[in-house]
N, CA, C and O atoms as a DFTB+ gen file, in Angstrom:
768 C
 N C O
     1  1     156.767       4.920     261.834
     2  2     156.196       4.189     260.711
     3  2     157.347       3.529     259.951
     4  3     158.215       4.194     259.386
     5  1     157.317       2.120     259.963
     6  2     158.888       1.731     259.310
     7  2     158.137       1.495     257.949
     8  3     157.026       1.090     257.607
     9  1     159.278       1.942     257.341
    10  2     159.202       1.666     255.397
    11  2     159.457       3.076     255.127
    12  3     160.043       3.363     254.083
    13  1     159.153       3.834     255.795
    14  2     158.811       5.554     255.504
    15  2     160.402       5.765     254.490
    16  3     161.529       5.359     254.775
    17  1     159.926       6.564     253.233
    18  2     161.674       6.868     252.134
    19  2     161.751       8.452     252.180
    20  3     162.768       9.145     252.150
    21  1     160.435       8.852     252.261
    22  2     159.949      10.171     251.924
    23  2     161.373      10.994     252.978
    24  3     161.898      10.325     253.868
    25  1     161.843      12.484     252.697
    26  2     162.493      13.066     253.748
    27  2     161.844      14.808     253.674
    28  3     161.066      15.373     252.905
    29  1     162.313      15.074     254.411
    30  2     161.718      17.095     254.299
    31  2     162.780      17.748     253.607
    32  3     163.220      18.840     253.966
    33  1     163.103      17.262     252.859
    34  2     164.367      18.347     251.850
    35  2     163.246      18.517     250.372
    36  3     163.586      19.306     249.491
    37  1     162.243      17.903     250.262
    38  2     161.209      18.435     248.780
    39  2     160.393      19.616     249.137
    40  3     159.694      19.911     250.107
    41  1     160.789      20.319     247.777
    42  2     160.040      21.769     247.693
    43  2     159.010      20.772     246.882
    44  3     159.060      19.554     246.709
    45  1     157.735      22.098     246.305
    46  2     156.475      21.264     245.454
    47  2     157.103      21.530     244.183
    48  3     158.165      22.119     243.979
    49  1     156.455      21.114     243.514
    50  2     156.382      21.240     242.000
    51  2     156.567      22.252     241.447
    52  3     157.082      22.574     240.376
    53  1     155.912      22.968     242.601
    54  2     155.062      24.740     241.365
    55  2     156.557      26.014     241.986
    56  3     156.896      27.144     241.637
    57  1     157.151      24.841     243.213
    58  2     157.975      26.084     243.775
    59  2     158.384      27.433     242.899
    60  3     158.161      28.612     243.176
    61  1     159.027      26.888     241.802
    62  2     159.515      27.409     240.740
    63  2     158.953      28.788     240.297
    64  3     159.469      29.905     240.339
    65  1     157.933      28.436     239.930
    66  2     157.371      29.558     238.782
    67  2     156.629      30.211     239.654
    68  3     155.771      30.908     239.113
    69  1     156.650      30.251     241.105
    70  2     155.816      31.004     241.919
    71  2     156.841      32.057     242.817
    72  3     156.371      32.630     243.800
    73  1     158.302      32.275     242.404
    74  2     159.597      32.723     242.804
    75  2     159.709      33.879     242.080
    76  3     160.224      33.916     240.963
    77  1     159.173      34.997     242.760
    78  2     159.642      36.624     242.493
    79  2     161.392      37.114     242.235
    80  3     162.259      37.147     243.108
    81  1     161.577      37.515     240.533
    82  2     163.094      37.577     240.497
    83  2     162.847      38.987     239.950
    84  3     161.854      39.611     239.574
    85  1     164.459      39.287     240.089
    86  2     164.694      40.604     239.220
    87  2     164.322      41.498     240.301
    88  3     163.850      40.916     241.277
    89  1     164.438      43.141     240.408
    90  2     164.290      44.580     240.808
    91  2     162.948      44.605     240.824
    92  3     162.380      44.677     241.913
    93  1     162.152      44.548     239.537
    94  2     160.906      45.170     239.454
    95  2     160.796      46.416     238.864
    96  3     161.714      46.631     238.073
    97  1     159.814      47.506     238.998
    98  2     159.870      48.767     238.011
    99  2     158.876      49.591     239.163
   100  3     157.755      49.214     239.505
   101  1     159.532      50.709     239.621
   102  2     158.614      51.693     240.506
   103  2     158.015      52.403     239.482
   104  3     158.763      52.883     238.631
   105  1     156.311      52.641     239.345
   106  2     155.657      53.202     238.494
   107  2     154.682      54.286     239.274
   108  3     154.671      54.243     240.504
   109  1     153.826      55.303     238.551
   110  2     153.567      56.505     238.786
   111  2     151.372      55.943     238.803
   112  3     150.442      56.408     239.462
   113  1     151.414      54.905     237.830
   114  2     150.086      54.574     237.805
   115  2     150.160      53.019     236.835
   116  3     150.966      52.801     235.931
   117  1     149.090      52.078     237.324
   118  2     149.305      50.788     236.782
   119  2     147.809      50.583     237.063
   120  3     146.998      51.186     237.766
   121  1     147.725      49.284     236.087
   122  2     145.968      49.058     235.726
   123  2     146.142      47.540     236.142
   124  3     146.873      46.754     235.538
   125  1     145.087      47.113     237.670
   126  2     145.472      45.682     237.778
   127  2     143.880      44.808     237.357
   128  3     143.542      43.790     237.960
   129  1     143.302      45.240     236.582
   130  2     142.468      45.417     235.671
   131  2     142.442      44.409     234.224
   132  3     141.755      43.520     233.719
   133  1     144.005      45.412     233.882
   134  2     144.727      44.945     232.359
   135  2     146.332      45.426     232.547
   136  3     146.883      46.464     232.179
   137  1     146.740      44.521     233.105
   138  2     148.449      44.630     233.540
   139  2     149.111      44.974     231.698
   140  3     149.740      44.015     231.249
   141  1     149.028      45.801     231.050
   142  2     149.530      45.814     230.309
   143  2     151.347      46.408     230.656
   144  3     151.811      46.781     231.734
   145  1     151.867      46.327     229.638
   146  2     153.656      46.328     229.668
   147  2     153.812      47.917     230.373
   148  3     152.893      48.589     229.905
   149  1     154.452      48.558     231.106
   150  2     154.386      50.218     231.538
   151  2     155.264      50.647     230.492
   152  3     156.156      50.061     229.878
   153  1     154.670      52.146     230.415
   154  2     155.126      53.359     229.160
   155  2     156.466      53.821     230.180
   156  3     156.365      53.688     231.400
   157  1     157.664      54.350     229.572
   158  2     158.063      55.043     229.833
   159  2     157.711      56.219     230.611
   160  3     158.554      56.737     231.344
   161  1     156.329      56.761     230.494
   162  2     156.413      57.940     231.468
   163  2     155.420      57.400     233.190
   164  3     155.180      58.097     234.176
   165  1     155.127      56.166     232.962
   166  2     154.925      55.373     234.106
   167  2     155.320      54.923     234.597
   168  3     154.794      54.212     235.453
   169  1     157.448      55.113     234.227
   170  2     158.073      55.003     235.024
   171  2     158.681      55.855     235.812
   172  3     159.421      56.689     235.291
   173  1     158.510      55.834     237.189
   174  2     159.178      56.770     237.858
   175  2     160.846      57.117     237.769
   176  3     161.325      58.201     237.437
   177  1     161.625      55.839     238.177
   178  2     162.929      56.240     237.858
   179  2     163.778      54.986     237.272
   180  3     163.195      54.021     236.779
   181  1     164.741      55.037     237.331
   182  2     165.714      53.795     236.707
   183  2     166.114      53.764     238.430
   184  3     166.089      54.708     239.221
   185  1     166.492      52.294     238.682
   186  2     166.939      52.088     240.400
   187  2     168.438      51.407     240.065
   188  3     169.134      51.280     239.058
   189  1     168.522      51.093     241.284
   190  2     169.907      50.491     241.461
   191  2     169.269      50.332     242.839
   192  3     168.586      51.023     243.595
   193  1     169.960      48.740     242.818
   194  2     169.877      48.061     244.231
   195  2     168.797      47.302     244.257
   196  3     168.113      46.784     243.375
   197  1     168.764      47.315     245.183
   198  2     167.399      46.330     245.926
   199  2     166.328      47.067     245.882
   200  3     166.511      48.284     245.886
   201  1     164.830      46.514     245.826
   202  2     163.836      46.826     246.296
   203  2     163.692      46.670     247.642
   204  3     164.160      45.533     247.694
   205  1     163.405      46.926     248.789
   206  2     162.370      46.723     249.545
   207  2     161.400      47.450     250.360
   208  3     161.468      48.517     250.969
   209  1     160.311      46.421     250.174
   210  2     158.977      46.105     250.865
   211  2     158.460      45.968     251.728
   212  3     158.109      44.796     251.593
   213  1     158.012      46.345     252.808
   214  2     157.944      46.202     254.131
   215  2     156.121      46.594     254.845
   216  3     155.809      47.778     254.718
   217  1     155.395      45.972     255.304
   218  2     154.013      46.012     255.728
   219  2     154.294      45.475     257.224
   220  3     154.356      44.246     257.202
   221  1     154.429      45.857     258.150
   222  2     154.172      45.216     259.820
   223  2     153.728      45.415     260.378
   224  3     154.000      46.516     260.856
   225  1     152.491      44.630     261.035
   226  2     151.418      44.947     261.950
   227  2     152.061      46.119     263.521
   228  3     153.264      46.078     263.779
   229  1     151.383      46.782     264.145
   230  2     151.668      47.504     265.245
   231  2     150.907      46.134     266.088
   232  3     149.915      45.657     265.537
   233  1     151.290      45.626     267.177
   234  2     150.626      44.363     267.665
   235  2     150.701      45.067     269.059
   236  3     151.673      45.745     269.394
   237  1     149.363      44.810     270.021
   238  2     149.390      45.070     271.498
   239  2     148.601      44.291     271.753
   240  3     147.494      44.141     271.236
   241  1     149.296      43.465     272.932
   242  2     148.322      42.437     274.150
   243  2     147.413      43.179     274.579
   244  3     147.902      44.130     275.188
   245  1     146.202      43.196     274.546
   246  2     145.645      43.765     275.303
   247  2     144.795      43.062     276.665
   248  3     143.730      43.475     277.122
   249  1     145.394      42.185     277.032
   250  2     145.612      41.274     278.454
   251  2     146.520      41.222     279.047
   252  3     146.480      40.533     280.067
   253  1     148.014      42.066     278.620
   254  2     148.754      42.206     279.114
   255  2     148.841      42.699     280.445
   256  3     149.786      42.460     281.196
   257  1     147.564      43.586     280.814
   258  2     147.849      43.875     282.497
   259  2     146.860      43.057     283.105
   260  3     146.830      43.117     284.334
   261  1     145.930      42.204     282.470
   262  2     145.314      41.450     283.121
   263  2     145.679      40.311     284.383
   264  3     146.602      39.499     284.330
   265  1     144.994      40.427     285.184
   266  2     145.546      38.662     286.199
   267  2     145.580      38.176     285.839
   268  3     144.991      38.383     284.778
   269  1     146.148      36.931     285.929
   270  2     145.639      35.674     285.627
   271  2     145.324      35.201     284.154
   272  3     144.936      34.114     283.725
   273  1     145.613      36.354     283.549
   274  2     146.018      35.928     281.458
   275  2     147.162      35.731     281.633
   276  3     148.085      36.134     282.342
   277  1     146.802      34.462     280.229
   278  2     148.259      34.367     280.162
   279  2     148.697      35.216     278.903
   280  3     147.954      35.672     278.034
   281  1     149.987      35.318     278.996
   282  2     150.856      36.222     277.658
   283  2     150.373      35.904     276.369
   284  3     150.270      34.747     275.961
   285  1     150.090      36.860     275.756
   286  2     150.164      36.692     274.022
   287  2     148.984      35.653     273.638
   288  3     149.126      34.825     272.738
   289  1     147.812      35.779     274.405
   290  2     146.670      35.304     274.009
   291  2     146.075      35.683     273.050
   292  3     145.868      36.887     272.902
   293  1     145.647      34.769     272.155
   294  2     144.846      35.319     270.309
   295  2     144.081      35.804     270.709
   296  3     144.106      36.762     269.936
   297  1     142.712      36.165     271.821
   298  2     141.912      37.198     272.074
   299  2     142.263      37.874     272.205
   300  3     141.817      38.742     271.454
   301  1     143.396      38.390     273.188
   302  2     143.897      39.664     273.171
   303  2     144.695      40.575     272.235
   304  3     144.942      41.764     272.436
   305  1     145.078      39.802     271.129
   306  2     145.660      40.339     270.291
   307  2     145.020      41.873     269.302
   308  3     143.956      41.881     268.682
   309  1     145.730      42.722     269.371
   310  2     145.073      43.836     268.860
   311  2     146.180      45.042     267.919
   312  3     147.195      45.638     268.280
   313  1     145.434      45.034     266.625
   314  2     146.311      45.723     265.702
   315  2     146.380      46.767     265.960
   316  3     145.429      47.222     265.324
   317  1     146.996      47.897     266.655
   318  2     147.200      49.783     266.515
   319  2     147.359      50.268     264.987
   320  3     146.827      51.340     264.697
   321  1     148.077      49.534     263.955
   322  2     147.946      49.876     262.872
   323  2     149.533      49.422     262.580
   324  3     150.397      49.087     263.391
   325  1     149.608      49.559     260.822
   326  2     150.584      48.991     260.236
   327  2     151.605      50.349     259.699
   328  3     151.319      51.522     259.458
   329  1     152.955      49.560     259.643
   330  2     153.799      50.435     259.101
   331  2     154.572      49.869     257.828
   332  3     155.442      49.004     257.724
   333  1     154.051      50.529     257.076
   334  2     154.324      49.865     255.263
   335  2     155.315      51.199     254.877
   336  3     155.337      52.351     255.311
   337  1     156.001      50.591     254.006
   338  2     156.899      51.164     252.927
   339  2     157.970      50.639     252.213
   340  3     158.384      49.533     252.562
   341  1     158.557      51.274     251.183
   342  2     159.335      51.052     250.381
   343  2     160.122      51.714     250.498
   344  3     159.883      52.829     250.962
   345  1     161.596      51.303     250.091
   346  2     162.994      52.311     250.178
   347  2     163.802      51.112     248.402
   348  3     163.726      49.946     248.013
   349  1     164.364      52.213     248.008
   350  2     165.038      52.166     246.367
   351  2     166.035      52.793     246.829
   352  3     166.176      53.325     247.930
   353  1     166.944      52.696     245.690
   354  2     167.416      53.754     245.661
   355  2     167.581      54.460     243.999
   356  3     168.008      53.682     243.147
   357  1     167.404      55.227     243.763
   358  2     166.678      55.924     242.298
   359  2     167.829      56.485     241.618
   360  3     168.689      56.795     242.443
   361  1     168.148      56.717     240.496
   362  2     169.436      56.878     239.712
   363  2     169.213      58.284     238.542
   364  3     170.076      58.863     237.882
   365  1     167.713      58.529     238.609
   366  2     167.707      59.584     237.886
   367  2     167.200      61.260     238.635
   368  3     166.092      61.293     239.171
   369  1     167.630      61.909     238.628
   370  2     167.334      63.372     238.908
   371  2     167.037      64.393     238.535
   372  3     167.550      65.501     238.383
   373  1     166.137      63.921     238.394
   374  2     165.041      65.227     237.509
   375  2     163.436      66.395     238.374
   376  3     162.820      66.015     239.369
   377  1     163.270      67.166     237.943
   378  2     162.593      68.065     238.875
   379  2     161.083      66.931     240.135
   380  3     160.652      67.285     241.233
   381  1     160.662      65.448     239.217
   382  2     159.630      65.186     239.803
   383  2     160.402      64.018     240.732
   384  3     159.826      63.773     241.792
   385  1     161.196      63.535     240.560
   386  2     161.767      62.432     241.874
   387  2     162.977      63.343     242.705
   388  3     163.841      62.899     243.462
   389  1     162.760      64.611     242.342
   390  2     163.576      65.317     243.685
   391  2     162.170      65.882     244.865
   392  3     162.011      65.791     246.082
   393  1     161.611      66.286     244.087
   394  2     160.067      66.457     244.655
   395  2     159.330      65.093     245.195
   396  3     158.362      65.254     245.938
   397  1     159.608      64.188     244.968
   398  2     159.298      62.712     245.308
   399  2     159.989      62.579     246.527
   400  3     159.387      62.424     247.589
   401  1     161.267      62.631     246.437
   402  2     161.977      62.574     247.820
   403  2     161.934      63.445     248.788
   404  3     162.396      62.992     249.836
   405  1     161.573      64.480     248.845
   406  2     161.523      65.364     249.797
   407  2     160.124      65.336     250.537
   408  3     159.895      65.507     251.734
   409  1     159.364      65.107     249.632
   410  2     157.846      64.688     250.044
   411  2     157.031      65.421     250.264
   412  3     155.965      65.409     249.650
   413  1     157.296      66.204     251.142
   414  2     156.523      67.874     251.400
   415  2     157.263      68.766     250.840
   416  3     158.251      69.217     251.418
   417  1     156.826      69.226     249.404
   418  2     157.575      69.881     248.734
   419  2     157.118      70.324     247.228
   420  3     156.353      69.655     246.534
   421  1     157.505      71.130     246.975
   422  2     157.039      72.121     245.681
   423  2     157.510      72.814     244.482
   424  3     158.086      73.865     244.763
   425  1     157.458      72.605     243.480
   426  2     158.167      72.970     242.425
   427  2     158.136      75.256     242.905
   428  3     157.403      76.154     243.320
   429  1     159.255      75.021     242.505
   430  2     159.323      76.975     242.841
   431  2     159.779      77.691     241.103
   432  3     159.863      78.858     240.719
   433  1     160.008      76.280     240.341
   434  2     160.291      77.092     238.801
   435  2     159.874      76.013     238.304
   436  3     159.102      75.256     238.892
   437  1     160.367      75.810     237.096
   438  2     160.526      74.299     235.674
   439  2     161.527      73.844     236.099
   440  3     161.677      72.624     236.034
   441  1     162.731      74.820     236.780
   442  2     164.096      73.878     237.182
   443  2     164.138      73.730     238.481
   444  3     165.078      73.044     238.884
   445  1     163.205      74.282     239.505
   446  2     163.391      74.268     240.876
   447  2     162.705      73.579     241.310
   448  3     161.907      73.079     240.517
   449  1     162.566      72.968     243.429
   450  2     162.281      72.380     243.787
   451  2     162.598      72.788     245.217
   452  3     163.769      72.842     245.592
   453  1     161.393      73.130     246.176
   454  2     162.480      73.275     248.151
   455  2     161.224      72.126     248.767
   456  3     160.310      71.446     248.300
   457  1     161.837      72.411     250.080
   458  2     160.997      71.504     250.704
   459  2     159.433      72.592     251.717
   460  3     159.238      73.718     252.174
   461  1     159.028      71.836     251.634
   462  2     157.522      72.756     252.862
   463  2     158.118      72.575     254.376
   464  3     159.028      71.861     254.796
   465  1     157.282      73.463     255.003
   466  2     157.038      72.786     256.349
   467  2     156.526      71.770     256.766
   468  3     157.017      70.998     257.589
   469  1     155.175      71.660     256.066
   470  2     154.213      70.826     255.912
   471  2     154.002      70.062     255.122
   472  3     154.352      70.331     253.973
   473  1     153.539      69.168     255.318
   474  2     152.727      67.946     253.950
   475  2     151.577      68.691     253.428
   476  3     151.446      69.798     253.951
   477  1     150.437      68.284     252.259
   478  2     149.601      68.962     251.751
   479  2     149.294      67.689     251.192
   480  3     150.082      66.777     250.939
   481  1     147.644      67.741     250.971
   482  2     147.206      66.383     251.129
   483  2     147.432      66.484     249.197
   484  3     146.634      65.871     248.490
   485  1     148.234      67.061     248.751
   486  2     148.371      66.576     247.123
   487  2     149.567      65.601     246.877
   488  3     149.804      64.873     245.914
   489  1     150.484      65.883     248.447
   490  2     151.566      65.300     248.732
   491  2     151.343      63.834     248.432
   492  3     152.036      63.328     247.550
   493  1     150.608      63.230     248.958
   494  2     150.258      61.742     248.858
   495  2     149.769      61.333     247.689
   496  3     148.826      61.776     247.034
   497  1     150.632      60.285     247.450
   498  2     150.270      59.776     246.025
   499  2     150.149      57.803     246.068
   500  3     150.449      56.979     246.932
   501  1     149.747      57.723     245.109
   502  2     149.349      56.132     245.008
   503  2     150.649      55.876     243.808
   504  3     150.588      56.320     242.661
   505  1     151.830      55.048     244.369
   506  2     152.746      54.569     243.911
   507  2     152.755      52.660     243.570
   508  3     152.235      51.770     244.242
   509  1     153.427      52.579     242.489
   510  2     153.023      50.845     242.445
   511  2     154.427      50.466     242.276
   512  3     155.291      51.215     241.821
   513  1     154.699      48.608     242.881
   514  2     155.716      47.904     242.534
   515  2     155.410      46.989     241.577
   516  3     154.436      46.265     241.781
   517  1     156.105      46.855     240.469
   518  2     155.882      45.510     239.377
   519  2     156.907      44.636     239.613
   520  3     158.018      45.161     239.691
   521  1     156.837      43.208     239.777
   522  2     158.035      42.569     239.904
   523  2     157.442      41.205     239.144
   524  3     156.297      40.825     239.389
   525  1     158.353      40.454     238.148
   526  2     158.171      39.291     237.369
   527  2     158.715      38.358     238.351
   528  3     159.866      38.192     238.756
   529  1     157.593      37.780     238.639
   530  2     158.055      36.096     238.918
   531  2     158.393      35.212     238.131
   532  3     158.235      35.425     236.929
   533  1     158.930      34.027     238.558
   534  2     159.926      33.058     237.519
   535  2     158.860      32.575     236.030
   536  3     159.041      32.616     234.813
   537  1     157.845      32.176     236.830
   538  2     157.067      32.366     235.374
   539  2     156.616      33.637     234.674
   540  3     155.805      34.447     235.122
   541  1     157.223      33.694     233.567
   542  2     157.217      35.107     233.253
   543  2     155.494      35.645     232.560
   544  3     155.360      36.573     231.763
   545  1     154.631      35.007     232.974
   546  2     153.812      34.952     232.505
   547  2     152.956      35.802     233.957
   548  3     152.008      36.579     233.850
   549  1     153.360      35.541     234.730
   550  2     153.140      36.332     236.419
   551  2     153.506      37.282     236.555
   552  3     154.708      37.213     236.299
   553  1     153.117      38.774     236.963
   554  2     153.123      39.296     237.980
   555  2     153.043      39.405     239.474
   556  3     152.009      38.859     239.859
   557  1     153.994      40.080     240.805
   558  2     153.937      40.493     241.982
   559  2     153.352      41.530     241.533
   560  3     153.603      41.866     240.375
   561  1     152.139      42.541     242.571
   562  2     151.830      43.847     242.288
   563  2     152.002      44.280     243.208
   564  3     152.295      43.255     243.823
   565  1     152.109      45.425     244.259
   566  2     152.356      46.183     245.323
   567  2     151.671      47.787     244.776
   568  3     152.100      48.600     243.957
   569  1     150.667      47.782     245.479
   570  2     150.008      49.356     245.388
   571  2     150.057      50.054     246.923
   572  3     149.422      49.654     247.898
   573  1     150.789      50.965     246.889
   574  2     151.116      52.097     247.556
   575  2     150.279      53.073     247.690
   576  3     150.530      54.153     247.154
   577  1     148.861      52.841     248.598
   578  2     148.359      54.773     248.251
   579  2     148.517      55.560     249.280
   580  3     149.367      55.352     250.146
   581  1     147.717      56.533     249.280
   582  2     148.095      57.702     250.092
   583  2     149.792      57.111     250.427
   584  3     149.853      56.314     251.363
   585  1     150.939      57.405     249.827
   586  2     151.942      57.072     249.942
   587  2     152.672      58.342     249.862
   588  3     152.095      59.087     249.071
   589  1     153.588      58.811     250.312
   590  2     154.678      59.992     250.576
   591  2     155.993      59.682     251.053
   592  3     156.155      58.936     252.018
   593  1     157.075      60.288     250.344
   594  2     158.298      60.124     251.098
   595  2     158.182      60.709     252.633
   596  3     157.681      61.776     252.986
   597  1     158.811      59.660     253.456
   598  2     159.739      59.907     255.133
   599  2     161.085      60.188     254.635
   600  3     161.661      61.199     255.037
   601  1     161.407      59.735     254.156
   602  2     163.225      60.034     253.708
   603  2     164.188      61.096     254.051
   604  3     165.195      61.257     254.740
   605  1     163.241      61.891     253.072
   606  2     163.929      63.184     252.908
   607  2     164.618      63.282     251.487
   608  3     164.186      62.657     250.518
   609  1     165.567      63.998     251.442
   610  2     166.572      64.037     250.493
   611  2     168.032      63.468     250.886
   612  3     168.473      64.061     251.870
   613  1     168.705      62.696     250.494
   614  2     169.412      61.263     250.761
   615  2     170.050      60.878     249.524
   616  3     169.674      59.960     248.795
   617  1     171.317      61.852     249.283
   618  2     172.091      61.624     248.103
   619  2     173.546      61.246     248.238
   620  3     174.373      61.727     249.013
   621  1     173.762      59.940     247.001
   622  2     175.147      60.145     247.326
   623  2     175.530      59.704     246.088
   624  3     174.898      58.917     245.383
   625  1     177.151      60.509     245.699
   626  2     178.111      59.941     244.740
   627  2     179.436      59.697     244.826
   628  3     179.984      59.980     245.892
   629  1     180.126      59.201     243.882
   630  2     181.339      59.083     243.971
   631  2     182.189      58.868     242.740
   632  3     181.747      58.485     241.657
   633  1     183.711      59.209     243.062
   634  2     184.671      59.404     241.795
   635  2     184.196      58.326     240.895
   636  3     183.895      57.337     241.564
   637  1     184.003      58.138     239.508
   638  2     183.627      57.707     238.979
   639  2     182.218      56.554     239.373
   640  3     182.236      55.413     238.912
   641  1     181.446      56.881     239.967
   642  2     180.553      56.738     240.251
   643  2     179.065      57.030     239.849
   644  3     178.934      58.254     239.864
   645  1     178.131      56.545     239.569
   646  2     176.567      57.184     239.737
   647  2     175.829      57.543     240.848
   648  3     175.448      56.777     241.733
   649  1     175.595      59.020     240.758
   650  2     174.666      59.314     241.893
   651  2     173.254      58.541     242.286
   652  3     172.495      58.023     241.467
   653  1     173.070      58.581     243.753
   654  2     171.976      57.519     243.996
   655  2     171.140      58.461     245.322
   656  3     171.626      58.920     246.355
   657  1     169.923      58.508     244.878
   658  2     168.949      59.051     245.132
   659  2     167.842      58.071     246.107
   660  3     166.912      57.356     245.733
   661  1     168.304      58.330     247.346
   662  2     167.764      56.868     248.222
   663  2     166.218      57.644     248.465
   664  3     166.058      58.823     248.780
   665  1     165.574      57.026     248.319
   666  2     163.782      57.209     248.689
   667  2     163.354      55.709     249.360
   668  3     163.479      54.574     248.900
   669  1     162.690      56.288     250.892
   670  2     161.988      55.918     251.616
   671  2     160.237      56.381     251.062
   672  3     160.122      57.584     250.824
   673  1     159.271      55.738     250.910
   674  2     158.460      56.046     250.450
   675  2     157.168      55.358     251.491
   676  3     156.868      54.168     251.394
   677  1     156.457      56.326     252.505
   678  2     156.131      55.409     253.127
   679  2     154.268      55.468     253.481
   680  3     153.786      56.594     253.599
   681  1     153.297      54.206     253.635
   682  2     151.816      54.255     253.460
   683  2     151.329      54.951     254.484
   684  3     151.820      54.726     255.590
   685  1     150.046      56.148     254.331
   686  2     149.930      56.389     255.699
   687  2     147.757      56.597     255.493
   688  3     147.145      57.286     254.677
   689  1     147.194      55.661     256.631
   690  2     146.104      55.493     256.585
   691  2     145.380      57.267     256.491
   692  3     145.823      58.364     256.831
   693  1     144.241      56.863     255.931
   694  2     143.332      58.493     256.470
   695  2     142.394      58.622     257.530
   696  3     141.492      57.784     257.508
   697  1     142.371      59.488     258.491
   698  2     141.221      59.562     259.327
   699  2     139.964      59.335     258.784
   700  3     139.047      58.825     259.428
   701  1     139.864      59.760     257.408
   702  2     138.065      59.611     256.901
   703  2     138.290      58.236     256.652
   704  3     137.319      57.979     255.941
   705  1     139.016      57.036     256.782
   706  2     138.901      55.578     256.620
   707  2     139.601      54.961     257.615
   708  3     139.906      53.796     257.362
   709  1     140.005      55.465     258.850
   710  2     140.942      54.545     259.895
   711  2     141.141      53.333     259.824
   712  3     142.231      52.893     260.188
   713  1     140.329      52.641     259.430
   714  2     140.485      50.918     259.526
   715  2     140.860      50.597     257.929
   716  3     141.340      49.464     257.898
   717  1     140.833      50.949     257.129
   718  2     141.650      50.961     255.561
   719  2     143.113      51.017     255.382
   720  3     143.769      52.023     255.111
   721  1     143.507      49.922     255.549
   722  2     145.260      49.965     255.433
   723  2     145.356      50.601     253.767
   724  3     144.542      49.912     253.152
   725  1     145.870      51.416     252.967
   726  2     146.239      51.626     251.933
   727  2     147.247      51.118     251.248
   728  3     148.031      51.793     250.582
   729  1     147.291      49.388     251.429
   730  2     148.587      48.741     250.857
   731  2     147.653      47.618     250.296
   732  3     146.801      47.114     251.029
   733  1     147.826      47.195     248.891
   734  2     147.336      45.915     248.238
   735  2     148.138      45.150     247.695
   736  3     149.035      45.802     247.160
   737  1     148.271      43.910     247.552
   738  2     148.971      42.867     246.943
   739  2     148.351      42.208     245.957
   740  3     147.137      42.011     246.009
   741  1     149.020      41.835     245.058
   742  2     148.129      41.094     243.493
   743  2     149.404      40.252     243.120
   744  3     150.590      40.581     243.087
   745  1     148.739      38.993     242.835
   746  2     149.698      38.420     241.903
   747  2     148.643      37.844     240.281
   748  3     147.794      36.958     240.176
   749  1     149.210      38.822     239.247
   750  2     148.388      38.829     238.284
   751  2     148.998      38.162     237.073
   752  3     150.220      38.029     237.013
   753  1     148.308      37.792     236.231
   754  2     148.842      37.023     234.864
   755  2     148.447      38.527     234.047
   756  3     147.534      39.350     233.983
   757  1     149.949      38.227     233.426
   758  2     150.312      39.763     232.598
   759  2     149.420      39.854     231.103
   760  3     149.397      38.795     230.476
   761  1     148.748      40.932     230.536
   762  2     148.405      41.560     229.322
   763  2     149.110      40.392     228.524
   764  3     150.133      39.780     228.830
   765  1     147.941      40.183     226.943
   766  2     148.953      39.335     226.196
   767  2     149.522      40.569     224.795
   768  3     150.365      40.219     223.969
């Protein structure tokens, strides 16, 4: 087409204010309802580092042993299920995010904490991510349920240093809902 000025280096308009910045805030319970500002005790910990986020389909051809299909056909495509989670790394250490990290695990005093053998279905908890996009008038939301640390316990410090409390925190479906991924996304306009 001659005359054409236009080139592919333009973002849109809205690019801007639709750009997730900052950490975010790992919280214990959030209302996407009425996003109001989180309390202090709805926060789980103070972080350091990065967030991340992670949801990926389990994907199987299922024409893969077929004749005469060809590879990676959209009919055949078939979800086994997703693997979601979050990893922080957490800066405070106190009896409920040592119990957070270990995951299968149990307070044994007011100051104590070991790990189980087992998980226990109280283990799983519904964890949320808040993160401000450039318009600060936006929310990212990330709801975590039936959610439990994989991690473990995963500490480290150093000479003049802050200790850092790495948590893997990761979604895991229920048999009484198999087809219910327990991961939601919201992008909400915040409480005034």
């Amino acid at each position: 087409m001659a005359g054409a000025t236009w080139t592919a280096t333009k973002i849109s308009a809205t690019a801007a204010e639709n750009m997730q910045t900052e950490a975010g805030l790992l919280l214990n319970t959030f209302d996407v309802s009425d996003p109001d500002e989180p309390t202090d005790a709805e926060i789980i910990c103070a972080t350091s580092g990065d967030f991340s986020i992670s949801c990926t389909p389990e994907v199987e051809d299922f024409f893969e042993d077929v004749n005469n299909a060809p590879n990676n056909t959209k009919e055949g495509k078939r979800i086994n299920g997703w693997n979601c989670e979050l990893s922080v790394e957490c800066l405070e250490f106190t009896i409920d995010t040592l119990e957070l990290a270990l995951g299968a695990a149990e307070a044994i005093s007011a100051n104590g904490v070991k790990p189980r053998a087992q998980y226990e279905t109280t283990d799983f908890k519904t964890i949320w991510w808040i993160g401000d996009l450039i318009d600060k008038e936006k929310l990212l939301v990330v709801k975590m349920g039936d959610a439990v640390s994989t991690g473990g316990i995963n500490f480290s410090t150093g000479k003049k240093g802050k200790g850092r409390l790495s948590l893997t925190i990761t979604v895991h479906p229920s048999l009484a809902t198999p087809d219910v991924m327990p991961m939601e996304f919201y992008i909400l306009e915040k409480a005034a």
